[in-house]
Every structure is written in structure tokens, then in C-alpha cells.
C-alpha positions as CSV (number, residue, x, y, z in Angstrom):
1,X,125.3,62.1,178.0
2,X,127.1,64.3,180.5
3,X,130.6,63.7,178.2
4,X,128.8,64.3,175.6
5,X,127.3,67.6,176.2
6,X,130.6,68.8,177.6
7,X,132.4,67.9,174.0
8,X,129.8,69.7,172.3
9,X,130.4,73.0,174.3
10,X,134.4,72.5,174.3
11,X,134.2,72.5,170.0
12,X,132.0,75.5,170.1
13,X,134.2,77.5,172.5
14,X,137.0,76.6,169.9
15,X,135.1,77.9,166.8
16,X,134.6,81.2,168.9
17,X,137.7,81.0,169.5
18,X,138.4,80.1,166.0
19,X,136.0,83.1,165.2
20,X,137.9,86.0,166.6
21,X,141.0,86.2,164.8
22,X,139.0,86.0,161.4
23,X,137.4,88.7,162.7
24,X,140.2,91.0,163.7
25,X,141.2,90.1,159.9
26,X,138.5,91.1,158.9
27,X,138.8,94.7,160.6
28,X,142.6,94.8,160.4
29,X,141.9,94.5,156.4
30,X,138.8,96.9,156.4
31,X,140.8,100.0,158.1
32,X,143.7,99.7,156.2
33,X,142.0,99.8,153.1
34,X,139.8,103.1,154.8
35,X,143.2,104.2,155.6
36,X,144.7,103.9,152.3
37,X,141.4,105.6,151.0
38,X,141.6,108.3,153.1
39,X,145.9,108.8,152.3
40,X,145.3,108.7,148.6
41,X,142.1,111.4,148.9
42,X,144.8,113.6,150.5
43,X,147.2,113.2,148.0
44,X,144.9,113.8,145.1
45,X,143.8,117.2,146.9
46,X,147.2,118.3,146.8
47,X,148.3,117.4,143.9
48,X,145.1,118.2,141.9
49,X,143.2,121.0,143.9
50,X,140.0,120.3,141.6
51,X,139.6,117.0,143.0
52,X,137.5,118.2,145.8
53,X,135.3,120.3,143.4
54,X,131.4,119.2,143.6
55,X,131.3,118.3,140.0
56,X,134.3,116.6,140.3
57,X,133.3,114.2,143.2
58,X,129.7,113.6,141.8
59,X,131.1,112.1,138.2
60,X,133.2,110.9,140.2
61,X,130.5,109.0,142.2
62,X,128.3,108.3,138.9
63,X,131.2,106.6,136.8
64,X,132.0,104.1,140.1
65,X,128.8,103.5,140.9
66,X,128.1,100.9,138.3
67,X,131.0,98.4,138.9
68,X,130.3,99.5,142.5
69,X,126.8,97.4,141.6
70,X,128.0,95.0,139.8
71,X,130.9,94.1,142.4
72,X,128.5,93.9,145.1
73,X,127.0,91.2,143.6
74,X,130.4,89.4,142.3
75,X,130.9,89.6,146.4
76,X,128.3,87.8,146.8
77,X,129.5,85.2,144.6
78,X,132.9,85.3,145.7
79,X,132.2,84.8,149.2
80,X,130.5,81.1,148.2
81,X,133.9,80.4,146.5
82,X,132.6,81.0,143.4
83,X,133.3,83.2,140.4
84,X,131.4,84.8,138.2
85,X,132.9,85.9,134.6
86,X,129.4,86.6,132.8
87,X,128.8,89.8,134.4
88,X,129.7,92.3,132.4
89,X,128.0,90.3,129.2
90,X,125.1,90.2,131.3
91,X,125.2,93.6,132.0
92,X,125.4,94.8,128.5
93,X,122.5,92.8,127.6
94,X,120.2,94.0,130.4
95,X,121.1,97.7,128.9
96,X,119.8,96.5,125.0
97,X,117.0,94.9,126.4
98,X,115.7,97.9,128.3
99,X,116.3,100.1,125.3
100,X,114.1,97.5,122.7
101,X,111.8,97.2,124.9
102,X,110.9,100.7,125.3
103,X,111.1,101.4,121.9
104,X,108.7,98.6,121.2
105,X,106.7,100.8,123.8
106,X,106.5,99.0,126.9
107,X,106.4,101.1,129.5
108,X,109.3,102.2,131.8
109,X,109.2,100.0,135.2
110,X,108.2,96.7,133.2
111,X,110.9,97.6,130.8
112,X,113.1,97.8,134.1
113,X,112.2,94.8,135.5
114,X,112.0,92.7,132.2
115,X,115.9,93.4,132.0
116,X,116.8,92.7,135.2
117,X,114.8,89.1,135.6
118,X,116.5,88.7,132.4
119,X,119.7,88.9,134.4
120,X,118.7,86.7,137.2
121,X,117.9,84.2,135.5
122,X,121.0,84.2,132.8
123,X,122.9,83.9,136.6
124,X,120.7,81.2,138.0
125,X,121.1,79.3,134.9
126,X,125.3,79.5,135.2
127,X,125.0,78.5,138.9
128,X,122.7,75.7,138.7
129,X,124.9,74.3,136.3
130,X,127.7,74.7,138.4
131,X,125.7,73.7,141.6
132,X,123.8,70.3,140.4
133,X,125.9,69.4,137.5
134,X,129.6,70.5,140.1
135,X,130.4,72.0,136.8
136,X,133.7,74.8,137.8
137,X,132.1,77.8,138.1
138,X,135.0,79.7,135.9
139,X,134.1,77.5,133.0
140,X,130.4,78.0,133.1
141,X,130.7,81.2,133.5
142,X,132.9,82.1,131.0
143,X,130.9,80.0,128.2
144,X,128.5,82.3,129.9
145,X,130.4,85.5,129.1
146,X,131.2,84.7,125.1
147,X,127.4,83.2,124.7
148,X,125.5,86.2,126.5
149,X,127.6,88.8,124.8
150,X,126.9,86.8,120.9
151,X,123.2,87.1,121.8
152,X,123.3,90.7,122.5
153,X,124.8,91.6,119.4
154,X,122.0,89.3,118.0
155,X,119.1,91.2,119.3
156,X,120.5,94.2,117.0
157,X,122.7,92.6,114.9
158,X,125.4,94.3,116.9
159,X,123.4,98.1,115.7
160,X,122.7,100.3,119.3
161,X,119.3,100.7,120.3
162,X,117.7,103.8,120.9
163,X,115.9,103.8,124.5
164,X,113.3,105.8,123.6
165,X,111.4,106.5,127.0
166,X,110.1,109.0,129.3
167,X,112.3,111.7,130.9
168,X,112.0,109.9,134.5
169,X,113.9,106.7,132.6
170,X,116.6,109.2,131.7
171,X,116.8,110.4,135.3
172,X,117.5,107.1,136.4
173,X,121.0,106.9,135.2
174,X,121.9,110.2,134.8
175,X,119.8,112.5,137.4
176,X,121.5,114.2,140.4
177,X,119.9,115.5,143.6
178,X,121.8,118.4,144.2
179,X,125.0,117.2,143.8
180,X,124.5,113.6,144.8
181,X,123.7,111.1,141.1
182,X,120.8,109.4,141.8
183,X,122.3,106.2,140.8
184,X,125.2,106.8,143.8
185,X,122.4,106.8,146.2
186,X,121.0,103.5,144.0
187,X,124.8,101.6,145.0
188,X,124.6,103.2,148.5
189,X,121.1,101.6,149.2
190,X,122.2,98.2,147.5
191,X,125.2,98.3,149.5
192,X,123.1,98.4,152.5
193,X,120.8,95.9,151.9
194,X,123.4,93.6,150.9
195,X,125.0,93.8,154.2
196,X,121.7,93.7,156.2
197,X,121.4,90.2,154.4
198,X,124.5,88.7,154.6
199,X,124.9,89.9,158.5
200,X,121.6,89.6,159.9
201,X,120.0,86.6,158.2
202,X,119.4,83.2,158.0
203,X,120.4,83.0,154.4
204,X,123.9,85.1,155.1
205,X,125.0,82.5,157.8
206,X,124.4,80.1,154.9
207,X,126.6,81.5,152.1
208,X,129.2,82.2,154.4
209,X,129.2,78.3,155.6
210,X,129.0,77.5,151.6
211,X,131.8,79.5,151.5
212,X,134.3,78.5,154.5
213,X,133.8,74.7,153.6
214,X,131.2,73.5,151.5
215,X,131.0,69.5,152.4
216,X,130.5,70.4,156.1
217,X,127.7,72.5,155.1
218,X,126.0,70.0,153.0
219,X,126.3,67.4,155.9
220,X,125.1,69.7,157.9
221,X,121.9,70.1,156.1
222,X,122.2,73.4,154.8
223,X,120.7,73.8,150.8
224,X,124.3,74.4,149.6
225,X,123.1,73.9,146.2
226,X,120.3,76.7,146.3
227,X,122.4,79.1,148.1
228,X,125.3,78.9,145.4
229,X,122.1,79.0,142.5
230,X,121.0,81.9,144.4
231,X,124.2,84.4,144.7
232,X,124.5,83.9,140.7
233,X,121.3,84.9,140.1
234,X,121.4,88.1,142.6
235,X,124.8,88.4,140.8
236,X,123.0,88.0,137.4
237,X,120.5,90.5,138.5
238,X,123.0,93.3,139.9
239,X,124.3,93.3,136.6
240,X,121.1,93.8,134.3
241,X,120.5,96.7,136.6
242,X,123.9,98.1,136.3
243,X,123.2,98.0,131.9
244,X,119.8,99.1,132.4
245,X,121.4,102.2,134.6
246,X,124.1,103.3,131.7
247,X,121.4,103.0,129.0
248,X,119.2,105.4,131.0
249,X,122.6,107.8,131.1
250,X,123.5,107.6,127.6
251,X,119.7,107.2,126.1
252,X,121.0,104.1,124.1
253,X,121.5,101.0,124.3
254,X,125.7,99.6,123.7
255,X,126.3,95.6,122.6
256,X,129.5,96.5,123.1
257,X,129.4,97.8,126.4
258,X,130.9,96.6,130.2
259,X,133.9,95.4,128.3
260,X,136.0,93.7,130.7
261,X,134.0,94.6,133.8
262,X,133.8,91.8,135.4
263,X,137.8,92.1,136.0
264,X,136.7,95.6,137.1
265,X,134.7,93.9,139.7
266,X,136.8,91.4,140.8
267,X,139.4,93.5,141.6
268,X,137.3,95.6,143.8
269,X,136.3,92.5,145.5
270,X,139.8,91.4,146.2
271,X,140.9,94.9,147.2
272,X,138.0,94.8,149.5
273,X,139.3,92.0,151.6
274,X,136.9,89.1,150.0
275,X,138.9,85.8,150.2
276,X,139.0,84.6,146.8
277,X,138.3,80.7,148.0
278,X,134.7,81.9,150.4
279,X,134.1,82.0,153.3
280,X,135.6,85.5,154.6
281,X,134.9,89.3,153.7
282,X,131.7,91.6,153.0
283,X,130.5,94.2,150.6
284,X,131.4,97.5,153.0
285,X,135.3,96.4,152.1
286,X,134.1,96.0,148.2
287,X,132.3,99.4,148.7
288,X,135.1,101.0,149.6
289,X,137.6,99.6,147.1
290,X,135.3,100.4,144.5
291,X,135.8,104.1,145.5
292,X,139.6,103.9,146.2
293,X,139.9,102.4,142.7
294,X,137.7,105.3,141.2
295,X,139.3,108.2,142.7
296,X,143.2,106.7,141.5
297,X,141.9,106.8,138.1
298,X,140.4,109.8,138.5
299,X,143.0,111.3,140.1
300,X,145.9,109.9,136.9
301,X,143.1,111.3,134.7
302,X,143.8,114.7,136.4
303,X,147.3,114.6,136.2
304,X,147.1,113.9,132.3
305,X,148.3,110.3,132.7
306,X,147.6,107.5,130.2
307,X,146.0,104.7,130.3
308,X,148.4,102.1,130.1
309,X,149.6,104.0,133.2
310,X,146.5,103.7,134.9
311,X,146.1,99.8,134.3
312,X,150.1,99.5,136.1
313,X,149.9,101.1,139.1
314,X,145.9,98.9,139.6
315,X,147.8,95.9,139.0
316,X,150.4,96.4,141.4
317,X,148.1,98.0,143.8
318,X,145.5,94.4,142.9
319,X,149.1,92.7,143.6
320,X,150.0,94.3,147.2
321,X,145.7,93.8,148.3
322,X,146.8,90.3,147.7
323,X,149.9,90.1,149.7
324,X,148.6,91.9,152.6
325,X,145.2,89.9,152.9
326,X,147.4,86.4,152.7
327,X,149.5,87.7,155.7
328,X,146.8,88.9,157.6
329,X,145.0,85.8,157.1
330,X,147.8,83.7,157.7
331,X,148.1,85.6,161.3
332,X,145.1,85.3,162.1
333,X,145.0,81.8,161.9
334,X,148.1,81.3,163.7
335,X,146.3,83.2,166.5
């Protein structure tokens, strides 16, 4: 019993121990990227002196904050070792739904929240199949991503849709308080929450064991398949919102919106730090890249650059993120 005892506190000692250089990963690859934020808000002040301008930095805020959404969910996903290809399908047909909905005149907040169960459970669907069926997550999803965007041109035959609500809808998207967009303060608050649950629950310990090694979770008695069902449909959801958001901005409803926003979103989540294979990362890191990716294209934009310019230098940027996290992780686990 005694020997017993003693092995079980010697292997827990070792995953602390295990623990901390993930952790110092995890902060090494956090302040650079704040570093590298910081740097390149410099640069784009000196080299474009109407960066810093209010209007500037609040359409600057408003364009990111919808990929910001969407990305915080594709962390969620990521961080399970999953990926999810649908979203930007998904997003496009929360936005149409909203707008027929309301023109079919239901009200505003059902209308809402119509759209964005719509979402959840187009996500819960994708990751229940590749939960109980161990169907690849990349091939359900991107079925996912051809069949969801064929129905949404469907519901219109592939005509926009006029959201024809009240003024507060409209707000929604496209509103400011002062100079802050209402839906910046919408990816902030999300942001938050997100953390709060994958830090300071029950149900974030869990994804990030899903994550870091699935088998031992299951034997472990964790509901592995529930928790991967579950990220999908927050993912699923996250995305609904982000359409419903640009249809209250534009007044209409786009089939062919969020065109390749889900590689949008995963390259925020990679920038942010977010192993690609689970396990390691968080959505202050996505956060972040989300607005480090914004202001370089903002700040090419500027400068009168193309862009075909603009999609290089996020590549190679995507490219060194990459890099960097492998060595960092690779160190740490040396440690």
C-alpha cells in the first residue's frame, strides 16, 4: 500500500514536472507574439501616421472581429486535435437565415438565436460523426463545408436576402459606442468567457486531456466523445453568430459570404500558439493573432499594396509561427 502510494505521488510530481516547461511554452510563445504585435503597431505608425487615427483603429477592430469569433471557436476545436473546415459555410448560412427569418417577420432575438442553434447543431452533427463513427474530422468537415454552403444558396436560390428588421438588429453589427464597434466588445466578451471555461472548469481540463492524448483520457473515464461533439458545436455556433453579425452590418444577407474563412481562422489559431495536434494553447494567443493579422493587412492596405502581396507576406509570417512554436515546443520538452 505504502509502495503504492509513494509511486502514485512520484508520477504526479513528474507530470508537474512535465507541466512546467509546457507552460513556459506557452508564455515564451504568448509574449513573442505580443511582442511582435506591439513591433509591427510601431512600424505601421511610422510608416502610415493615419494608422493611429480613431476611425482607423475602430474599422480596424470591426473588420477583425468576426474571424476573431469565429477563430475562437476553431481554438476550441483545435485544442481537441480536431479541425474544423465548415466554418465559414456555416457562417454564411447563419447570416441568410437571420435575414429570411426576419423578413418572414419573426422578431429580432428569435431570429438571432434561430441562426445560431442552426449553427450548433450543423457543428454537433460534423463532430458526432467524427466522435462515434472516428470518422477524420478534416473529411467530415469538409463534406461539411461544400454541403452547408449548396444549402445556403438553396434557401435563395443563390439571390441575397434582405434582413429587413428593426434599427437595434442593424446596431448589432455595425453600431459603435463612441469609438469602440459594438461587435469588438461582442469578440472581447467571448474571448473572455472562452478563457474562463477552458481555465477554470471542469469541462476545460477535459478538452485539454482530449487534446494531449485522447486514449488515456477515455481510459480514464473522461466523456471524450461528448467533449469533441461539444467544441464542434460551440465552433458551429461561434460561426452562425459571426454571419448573423455581418448581415446586421450590411442589412443583407450574402450566400456567398466568409469565403475561405475558415483558413482565416486557422491561421490565427496557429499564429496564436494553438498546437495543431491538441492538447496545448488558448484563445488570449488566437486573440491576439487575430489583431496582429488585421493590422498587417491594414497596414499593406495603407501603403497601397495588393492583394496578392498581402496573402505572401501572411504565408510566410503562418510559415515562421510554425517554425518558432515547433522549437519552442521541442525545448520545452527537452526540459
Amino acid at each position: 500500500m505504502t509502495t503504492s502510494i509513494g509511486s502514485s505521488v512520484a508520477a504526479s510530481a513528474e507530470q508537474a514536472g512535465g507541466a512546467r516547461p509546457r507552460r513556459g511554452a506557452d508564455l515564451i510563445v504568448k509574449s513573442n507574439l505580443l511582442l511582435v504585435f506591439l513591433a509591427l503597431c510601431v512600424v505601421a505608425t511610422l510608416l502610415a501616421p493615419q494608422f493611429l487615427t480613431g476611425r482607423n483603429i475602430a474599422n480596424l477592430l470591426q473588420q477583425s472581429s468576426l474571424t476573431g469569433i469565429v477563430a475562437i471557436g476553431m481554438t476550441m476545436v483545435v485544442l481537441t486535435a480536431g479541425i474544423d473546415l465548415s466554418v465559414g459555410s456555416v457562417a454564411a448560412f447563419g447570416g441568410m437565415t437571420v435575414a429570411i427569418l426576419m423578413a418572414a417577420g419573426v422578431p429580432v432575438l428569435p431570429a438571432i438565436l434561430l441562426s445560431v442553434l442552426a449553427g450548433a447543431v450543423f457543428g454537433a452533427i460534423m463532430g458526432g460523426l467524427s466522435a462515434y463513427l472516428a470518422l477524420p474530422a478534416f473529411m467530415t468537415t469538409l463534406a461539411g463545408l461544400t454541403a452547408i454552403r449548396g444549402l445556403t444558396y438553396l434557401l435563395t436560390d443563390g439571390k441575397p436576402a434582405e434582413a429587413a428588421g428593426a434599427e437595434s438588429f442593424q446596431l448589432l453589427g455595425g453600431g459603435f459606442i463612441g469609438y469602440v464597434p459594438i461587435v469588438g466588445i461582442i469578440f472581447v466578451v467571448i474571448t473572455i468567457l472562452a478563457a474562463v471555461v477552458l481555465r477554470g472548469t471542469t469541462f476545460g481540463e477535459y478538452v485539454y486531456a482530449v487534446g494531449s492524448n485522447k486514449e488515456a483520457a477515455r481510459l480514464s473515464g473522461l466523456p471524450v466523445r461528448g467533449v469533441i461533439t461539444t467544441v464542434f458545436a460551440v465552433s458551429g455556433a461561434l460561426a452562425a453568430l459571426a454571419g448573423v453579425l455581418l448581415t446586421s452590418r450590411l442589412t443583407v444577407g450574402q450566400p456567398t459570404a466568409f469565403n475561405g474563412l475558415e483558413l482565416d481562422a486557422i491561421a490565427a489559431v496557429v499564429l496564436g500558439g494553438t498546437n495543431l495536434f491538441g492538447g496545448r494553447g488558448g484563445v488570449f494567443g488566437t486573440f491576439v493573432a487575430v489583431l496582429l493579422l488585421s493590422v498587417l493587412r491594414n497596414l499593406c492596405n495603407l501603403l497601397g499594396l495588393g492583394s496578392f502581396f498581402q496573402m505572401v507576406v501572411t504565408g510566410l509570417i503562418l510559415l515562421v509561427a510554425l517554425v518558432l512554436n515547433m522549437l519552442i515546443e521541442r525545448r520545452g520538452a527537452r526540459a
